[in-house]
KEKE-3310 file (N, C-alpha, C; in steps of 0.2 Angstrom, whole numbers, plus 5000, padded with zeros to 4 digits):
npx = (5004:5003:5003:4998:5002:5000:5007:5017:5025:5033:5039:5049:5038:5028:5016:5018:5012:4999:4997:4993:4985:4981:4977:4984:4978:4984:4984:4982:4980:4973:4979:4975:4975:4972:4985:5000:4996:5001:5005:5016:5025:5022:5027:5040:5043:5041:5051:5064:5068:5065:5063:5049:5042:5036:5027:5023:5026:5021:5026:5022:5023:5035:5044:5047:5052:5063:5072:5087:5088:5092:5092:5079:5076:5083:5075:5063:5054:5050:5050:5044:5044:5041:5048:5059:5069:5074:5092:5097:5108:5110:5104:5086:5089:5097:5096:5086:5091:5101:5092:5088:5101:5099:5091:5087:5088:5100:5113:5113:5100:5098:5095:5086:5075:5076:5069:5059:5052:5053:5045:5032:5027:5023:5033:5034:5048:5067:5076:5089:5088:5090:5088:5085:5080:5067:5051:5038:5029:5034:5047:5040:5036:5048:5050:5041:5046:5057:5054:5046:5055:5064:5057:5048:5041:5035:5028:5029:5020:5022:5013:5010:5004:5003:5003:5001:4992:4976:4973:4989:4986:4976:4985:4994:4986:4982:4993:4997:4988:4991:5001:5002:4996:5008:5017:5016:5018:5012:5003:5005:4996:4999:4988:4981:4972:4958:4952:4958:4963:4953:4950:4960:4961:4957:4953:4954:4965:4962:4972:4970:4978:4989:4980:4970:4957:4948:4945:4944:4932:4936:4925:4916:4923:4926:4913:4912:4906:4913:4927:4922:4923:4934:4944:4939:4931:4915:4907:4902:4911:4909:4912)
npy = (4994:5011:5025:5044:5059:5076:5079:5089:5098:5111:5119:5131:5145:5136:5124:5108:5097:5097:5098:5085:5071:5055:5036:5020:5005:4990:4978:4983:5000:5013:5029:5047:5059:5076:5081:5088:5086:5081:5068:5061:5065:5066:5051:5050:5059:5045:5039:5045:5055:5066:5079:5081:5099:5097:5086:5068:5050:5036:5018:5004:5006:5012:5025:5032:5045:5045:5038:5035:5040:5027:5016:5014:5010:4995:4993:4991:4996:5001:5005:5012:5020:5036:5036:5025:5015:5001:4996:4995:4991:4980:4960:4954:4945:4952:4966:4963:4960:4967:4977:4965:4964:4975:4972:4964:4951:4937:4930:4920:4915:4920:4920:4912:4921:4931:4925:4920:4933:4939:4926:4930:4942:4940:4940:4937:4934:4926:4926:4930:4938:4953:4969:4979:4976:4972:4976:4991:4986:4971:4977:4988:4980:4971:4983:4982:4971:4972:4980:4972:4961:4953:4953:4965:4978:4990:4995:5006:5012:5021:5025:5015:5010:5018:5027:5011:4998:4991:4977:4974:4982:4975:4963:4968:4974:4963:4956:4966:4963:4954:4954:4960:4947:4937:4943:4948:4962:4979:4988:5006:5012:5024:5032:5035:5030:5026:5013:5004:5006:5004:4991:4986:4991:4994:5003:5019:5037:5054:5067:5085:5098:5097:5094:5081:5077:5067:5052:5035:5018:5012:5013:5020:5033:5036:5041:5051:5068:5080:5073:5071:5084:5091:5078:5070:5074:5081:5069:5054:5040:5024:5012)
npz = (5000:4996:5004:5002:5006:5008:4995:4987:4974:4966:4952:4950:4947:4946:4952:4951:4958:4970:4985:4985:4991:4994:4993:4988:4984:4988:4970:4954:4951:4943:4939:4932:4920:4911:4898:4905:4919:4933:4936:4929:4936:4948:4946:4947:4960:4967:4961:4964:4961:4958:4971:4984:4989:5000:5012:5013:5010:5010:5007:5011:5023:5027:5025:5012:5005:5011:5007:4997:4979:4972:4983:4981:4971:4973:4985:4979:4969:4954:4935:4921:4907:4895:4886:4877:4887:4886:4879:4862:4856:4863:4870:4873:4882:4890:4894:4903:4913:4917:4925:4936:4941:4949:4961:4975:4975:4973:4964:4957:4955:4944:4929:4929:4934:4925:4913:4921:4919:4905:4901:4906:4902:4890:4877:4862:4855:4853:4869:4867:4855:4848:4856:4843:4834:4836:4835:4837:4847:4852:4858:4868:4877:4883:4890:4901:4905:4909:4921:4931:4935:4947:4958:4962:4972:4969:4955:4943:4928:4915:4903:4895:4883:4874:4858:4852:4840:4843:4847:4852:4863:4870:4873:4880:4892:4897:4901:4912:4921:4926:4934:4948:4953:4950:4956:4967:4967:4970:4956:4947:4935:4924:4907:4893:4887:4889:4888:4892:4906:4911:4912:4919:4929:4947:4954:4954:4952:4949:4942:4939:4935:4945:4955:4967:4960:4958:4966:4968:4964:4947:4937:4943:4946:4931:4927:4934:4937:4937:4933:4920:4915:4917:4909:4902:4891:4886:4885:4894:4898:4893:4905)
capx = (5000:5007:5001:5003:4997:4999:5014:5018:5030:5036:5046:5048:5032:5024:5016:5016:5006:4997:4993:4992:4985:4977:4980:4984:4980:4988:4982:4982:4979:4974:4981:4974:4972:4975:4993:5002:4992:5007:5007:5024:5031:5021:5031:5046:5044:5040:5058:5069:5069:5061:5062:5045:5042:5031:5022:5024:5025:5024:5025:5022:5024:5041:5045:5051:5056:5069:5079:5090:5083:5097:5091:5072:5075:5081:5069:5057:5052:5053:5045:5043:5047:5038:5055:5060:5075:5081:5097:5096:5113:5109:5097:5082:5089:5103:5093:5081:5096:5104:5089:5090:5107:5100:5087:5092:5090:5105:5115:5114:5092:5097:5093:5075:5072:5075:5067:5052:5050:5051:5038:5026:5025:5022:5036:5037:5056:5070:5078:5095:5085:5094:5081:5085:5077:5061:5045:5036:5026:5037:5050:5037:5035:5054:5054:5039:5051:5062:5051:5043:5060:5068:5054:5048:5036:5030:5027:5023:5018:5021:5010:5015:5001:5004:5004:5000:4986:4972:4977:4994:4987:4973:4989:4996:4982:4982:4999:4996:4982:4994:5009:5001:4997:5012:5026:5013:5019:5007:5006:4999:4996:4997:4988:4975:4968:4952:4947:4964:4963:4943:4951:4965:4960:4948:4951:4959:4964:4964:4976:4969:4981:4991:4977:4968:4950:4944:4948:4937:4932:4936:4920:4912:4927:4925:4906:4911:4905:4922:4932:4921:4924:4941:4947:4937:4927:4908:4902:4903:4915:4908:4916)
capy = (5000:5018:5034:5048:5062:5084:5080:5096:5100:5116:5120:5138:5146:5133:5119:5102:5092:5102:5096:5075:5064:5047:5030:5015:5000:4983:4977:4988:5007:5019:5035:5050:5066:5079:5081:5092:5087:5079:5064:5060:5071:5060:5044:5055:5057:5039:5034:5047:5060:5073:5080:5087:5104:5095:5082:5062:5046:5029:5013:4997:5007:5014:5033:5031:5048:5047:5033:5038:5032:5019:5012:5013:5002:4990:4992:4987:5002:5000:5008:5012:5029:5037:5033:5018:5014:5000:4997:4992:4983:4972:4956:4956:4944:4957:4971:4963:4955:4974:4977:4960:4966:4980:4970:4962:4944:4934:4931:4911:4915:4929:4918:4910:4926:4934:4922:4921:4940:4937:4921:4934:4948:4935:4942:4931:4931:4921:4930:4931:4943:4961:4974:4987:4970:4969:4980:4993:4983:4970:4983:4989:4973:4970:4989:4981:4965:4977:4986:4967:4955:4953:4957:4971:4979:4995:4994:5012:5011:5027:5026:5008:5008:5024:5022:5003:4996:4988:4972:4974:4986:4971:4959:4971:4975:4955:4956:4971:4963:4948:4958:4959:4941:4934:4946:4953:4971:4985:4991:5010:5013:5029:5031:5040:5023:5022:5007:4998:5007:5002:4983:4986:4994:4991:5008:5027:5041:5059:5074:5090:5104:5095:5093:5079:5080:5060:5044:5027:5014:5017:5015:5028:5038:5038:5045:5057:5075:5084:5072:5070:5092:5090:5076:5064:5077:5081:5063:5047:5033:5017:5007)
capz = (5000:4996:5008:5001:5011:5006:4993:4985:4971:4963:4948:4950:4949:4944:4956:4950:4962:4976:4992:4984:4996:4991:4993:4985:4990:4981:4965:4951:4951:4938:4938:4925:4919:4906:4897:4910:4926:4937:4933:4929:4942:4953:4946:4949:4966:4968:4959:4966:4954:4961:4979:4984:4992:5007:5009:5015:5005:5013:5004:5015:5031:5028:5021:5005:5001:5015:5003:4990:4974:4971:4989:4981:4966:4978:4989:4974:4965:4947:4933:4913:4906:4893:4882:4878:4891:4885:4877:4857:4854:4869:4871:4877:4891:4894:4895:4907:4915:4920:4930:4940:4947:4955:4968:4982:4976:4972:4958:4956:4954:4937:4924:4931:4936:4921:4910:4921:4917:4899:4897:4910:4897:4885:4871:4855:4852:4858:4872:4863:4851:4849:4855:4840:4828:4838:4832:4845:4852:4859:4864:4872:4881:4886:4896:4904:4908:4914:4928:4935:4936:4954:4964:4963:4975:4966:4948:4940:4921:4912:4897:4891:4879:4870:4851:4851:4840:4849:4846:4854:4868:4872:4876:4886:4897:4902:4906:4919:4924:4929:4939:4953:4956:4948:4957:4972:4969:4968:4952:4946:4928:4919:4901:4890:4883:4896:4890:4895:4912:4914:4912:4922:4936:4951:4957:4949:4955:4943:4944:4936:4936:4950:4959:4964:4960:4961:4968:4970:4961:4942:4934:4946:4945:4924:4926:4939:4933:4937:4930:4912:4910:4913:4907:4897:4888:4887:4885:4900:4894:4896:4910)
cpx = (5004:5001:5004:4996:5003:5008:5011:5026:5030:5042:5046:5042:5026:5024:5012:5010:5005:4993:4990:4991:4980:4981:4979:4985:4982:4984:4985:4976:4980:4977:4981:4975:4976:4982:4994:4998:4996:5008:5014:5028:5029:5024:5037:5047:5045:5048:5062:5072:5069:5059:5055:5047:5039:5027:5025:5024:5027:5020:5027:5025:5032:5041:5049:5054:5062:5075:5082:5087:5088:5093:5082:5072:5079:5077:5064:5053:5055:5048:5047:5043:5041:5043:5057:5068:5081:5086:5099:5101:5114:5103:5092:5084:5093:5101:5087:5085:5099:5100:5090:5094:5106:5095:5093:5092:5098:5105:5114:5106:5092:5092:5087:5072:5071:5070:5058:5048:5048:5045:5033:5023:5022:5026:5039:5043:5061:5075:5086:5095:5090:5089:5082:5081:5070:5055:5045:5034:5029:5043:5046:5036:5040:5054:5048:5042:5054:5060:5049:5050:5065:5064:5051:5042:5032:5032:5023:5024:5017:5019:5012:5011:5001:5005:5002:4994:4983:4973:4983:4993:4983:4978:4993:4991:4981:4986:5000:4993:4986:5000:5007:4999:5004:5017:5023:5015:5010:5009:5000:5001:4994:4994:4983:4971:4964:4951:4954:4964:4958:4944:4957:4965:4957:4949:4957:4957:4963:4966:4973:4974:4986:4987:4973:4959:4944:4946:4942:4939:4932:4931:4915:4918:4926:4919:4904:4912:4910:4925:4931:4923:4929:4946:4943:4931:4918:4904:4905:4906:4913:4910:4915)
cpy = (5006:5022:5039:5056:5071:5084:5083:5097:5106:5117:5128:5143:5142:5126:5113:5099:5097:5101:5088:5073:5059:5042:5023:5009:4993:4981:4984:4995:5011:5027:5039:5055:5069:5078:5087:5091:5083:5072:5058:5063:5066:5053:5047:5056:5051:5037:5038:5053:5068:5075:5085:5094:5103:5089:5076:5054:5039:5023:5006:4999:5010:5020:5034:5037:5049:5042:5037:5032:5028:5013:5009:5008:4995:4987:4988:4993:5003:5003:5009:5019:5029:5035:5028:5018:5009:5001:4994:4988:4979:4967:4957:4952:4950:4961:4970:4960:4961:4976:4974:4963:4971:4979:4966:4953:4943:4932:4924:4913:4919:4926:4914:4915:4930:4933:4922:4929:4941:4934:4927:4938:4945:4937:4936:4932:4929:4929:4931:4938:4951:4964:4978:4983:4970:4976:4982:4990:4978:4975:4983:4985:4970:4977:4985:4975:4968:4978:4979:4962:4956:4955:4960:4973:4983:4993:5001:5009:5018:5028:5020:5008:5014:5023:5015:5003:4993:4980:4969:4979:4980:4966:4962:4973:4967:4954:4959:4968:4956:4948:4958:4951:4939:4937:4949:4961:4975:4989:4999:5013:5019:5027:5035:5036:5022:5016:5001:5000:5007:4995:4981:4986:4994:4999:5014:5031:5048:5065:5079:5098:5104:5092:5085:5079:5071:5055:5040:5022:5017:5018:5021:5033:5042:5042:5050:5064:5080:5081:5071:5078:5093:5088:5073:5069:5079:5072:5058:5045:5029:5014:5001)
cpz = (5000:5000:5003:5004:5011:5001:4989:4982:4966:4957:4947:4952:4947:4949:4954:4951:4970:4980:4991:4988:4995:4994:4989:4985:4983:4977:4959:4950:4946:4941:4932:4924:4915:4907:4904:4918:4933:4938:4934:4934:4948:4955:4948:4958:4969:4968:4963:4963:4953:4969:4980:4990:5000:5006:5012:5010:5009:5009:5008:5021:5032:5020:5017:5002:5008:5012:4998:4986:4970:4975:4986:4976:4970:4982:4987:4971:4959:4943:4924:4913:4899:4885:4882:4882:4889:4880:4867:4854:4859:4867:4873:4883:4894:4896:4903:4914:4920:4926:4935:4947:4951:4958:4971:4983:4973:4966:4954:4953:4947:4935:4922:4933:4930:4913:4910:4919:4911:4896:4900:4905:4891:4876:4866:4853:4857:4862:4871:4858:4853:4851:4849:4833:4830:4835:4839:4850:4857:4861:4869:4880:4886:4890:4902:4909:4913:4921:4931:4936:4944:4959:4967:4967:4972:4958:4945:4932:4918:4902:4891:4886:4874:4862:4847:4848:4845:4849:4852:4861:4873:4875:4882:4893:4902:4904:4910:4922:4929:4933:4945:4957:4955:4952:4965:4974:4967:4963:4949:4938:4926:4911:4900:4890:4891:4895:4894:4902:4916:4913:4915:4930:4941:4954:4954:4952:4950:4948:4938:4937:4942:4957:4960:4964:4961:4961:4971:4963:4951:4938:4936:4943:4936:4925:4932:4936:4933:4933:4923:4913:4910:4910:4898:4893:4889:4887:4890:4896:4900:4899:4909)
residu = (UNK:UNK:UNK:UNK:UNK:UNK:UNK:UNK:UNK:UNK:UNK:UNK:UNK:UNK:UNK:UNK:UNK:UNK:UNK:UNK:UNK:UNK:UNK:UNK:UNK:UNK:UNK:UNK:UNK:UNK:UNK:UNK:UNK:UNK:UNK:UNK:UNK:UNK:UNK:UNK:UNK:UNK:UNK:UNK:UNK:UNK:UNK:UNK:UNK:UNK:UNK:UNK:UNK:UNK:UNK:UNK:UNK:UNK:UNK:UNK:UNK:UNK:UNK:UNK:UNK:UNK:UNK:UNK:UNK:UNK:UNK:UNK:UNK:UNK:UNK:UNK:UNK:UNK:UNK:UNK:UNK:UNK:UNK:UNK:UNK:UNK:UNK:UNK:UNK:UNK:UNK:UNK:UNK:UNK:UNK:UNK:UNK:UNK:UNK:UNK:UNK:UNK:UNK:UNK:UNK:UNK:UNK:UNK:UNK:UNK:UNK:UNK:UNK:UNK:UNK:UNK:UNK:UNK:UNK:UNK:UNK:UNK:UNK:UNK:UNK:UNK:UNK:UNK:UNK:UNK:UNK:UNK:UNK:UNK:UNK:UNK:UNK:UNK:UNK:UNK:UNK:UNK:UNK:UNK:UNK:UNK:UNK:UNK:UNK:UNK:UNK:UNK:UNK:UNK:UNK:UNK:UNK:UNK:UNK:UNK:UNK:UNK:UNK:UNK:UNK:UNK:UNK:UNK:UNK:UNK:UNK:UNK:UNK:UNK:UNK:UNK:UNK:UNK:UNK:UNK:UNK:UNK:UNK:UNK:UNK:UNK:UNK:UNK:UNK:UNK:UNK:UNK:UNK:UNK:UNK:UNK:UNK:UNK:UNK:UNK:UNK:UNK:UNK:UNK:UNK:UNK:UNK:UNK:UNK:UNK:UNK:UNK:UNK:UNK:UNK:UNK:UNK:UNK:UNK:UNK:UNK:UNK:UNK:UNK:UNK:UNK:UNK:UNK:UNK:UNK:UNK:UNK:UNK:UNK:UNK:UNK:UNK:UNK:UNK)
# end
């Protein structure tokens, strides 16, 4: 479970996230809201990236921004960027293999750990495969490898589905939907694509302007009348 309770960040004159407090309880968790609504600042705080201005952040009962964020991908705080991370003259095992090394399991477990990371995601090439041969979609798939192998407690997702047809976004939504059983981390999903985060999610929270304006379950959450004028337009989305 994450707390997170009056976090506040500032870039000058301008406040990111203002006064965030929600929580997240295990399972998977949407997180939404327009471009610029802090979002990302929020996964930033989470990894290390970002020192807030105020504000508390506790993840399974210990204050996570008191670690340096070396200590947090340890800990188990892993995550997907907006940009592809990994490495494209490496393998996909190597690529998923680099991560491994920075939890806190043992070094004799790599290669069943890293394999299992692999088959999870369900990426059709052999894990010898170069990433810079593989199409978006599995890329996509190996950064996801990346953020679930060794462990991991926290699992952000920063817009995995972004671009993807529906086809290759539907594959992806069952593999998020399987990280929390399979690894028991808590994982929380950014993205625009409602309908992968109405089949993800049992509960979303939305940030408007840094602010946050609603949290619950996410088919209420979808046809709550603040979050349609902000976010999701004039008309309800179907849950």
């Amino acid at each position: 479970m994450i707390e997170v309770s009056d976090l506040t960040v500032r870039f000058g004159g301008v406040t990111s996230l203002d006064a965030m407090s929600v929580t997240f309880e295990k399972g998977t968790c949407g997180l939404i809201g327009p471009n610029g609504a802090g979002k990302t600042t929020f996964f930033n705080v989470l990894s290390g990236f970002v020192r807030p201005a105020a504000g508390s952040v506790s993840a399974d009962g210990e204050n996570l921004l008191k670690m340096a964020h070396f200590r947090r991908a340890r800990w188990g705080v892993r995550r997907t960027f907006q940009t592809e991370q990994a490495i494209e003259g490496l393998s996909v095992y190597e690529n998923v293999a680099m991560i491994h090394e920075h939890s806190k399991l043992a070094g004799a477990s790599r290669r069943d750990d890293v394999l299992a990371a692999i088959a999870l995601v369900g990426l059709d090439a052999d894990p010898d495969t170069k990433v810079r041969t593989l199409g978006a979609g599995a890329r996509r798939l190996v950064e996801v490898a990346r953020a679930i192998v060794g462990k991991p407690r926290v699992v952000l997702l920063d817009e995995p589905a972004a671009g993807l047809p529906d086809r290759e976004t539907e594959h992806l939504g069952q593999v998020i939907r399987e990280i929390p059983e399979h690894t028991g981390a808590l994982v929380i999903l950014v993205d625009h694509d409602m309908s992968l985060v109405s089949s993800c999610c049992g509960v979303t929270a939305v940030l408007d302007f840094g602010k946050l304006i609603a949290s619950g379950p996410t088919a209420e959450v979808l046809r709550n009348e603040q979050v349609v004028r902000a976010y999701l337009g004039t008309e309800e989305v179907q849950a």
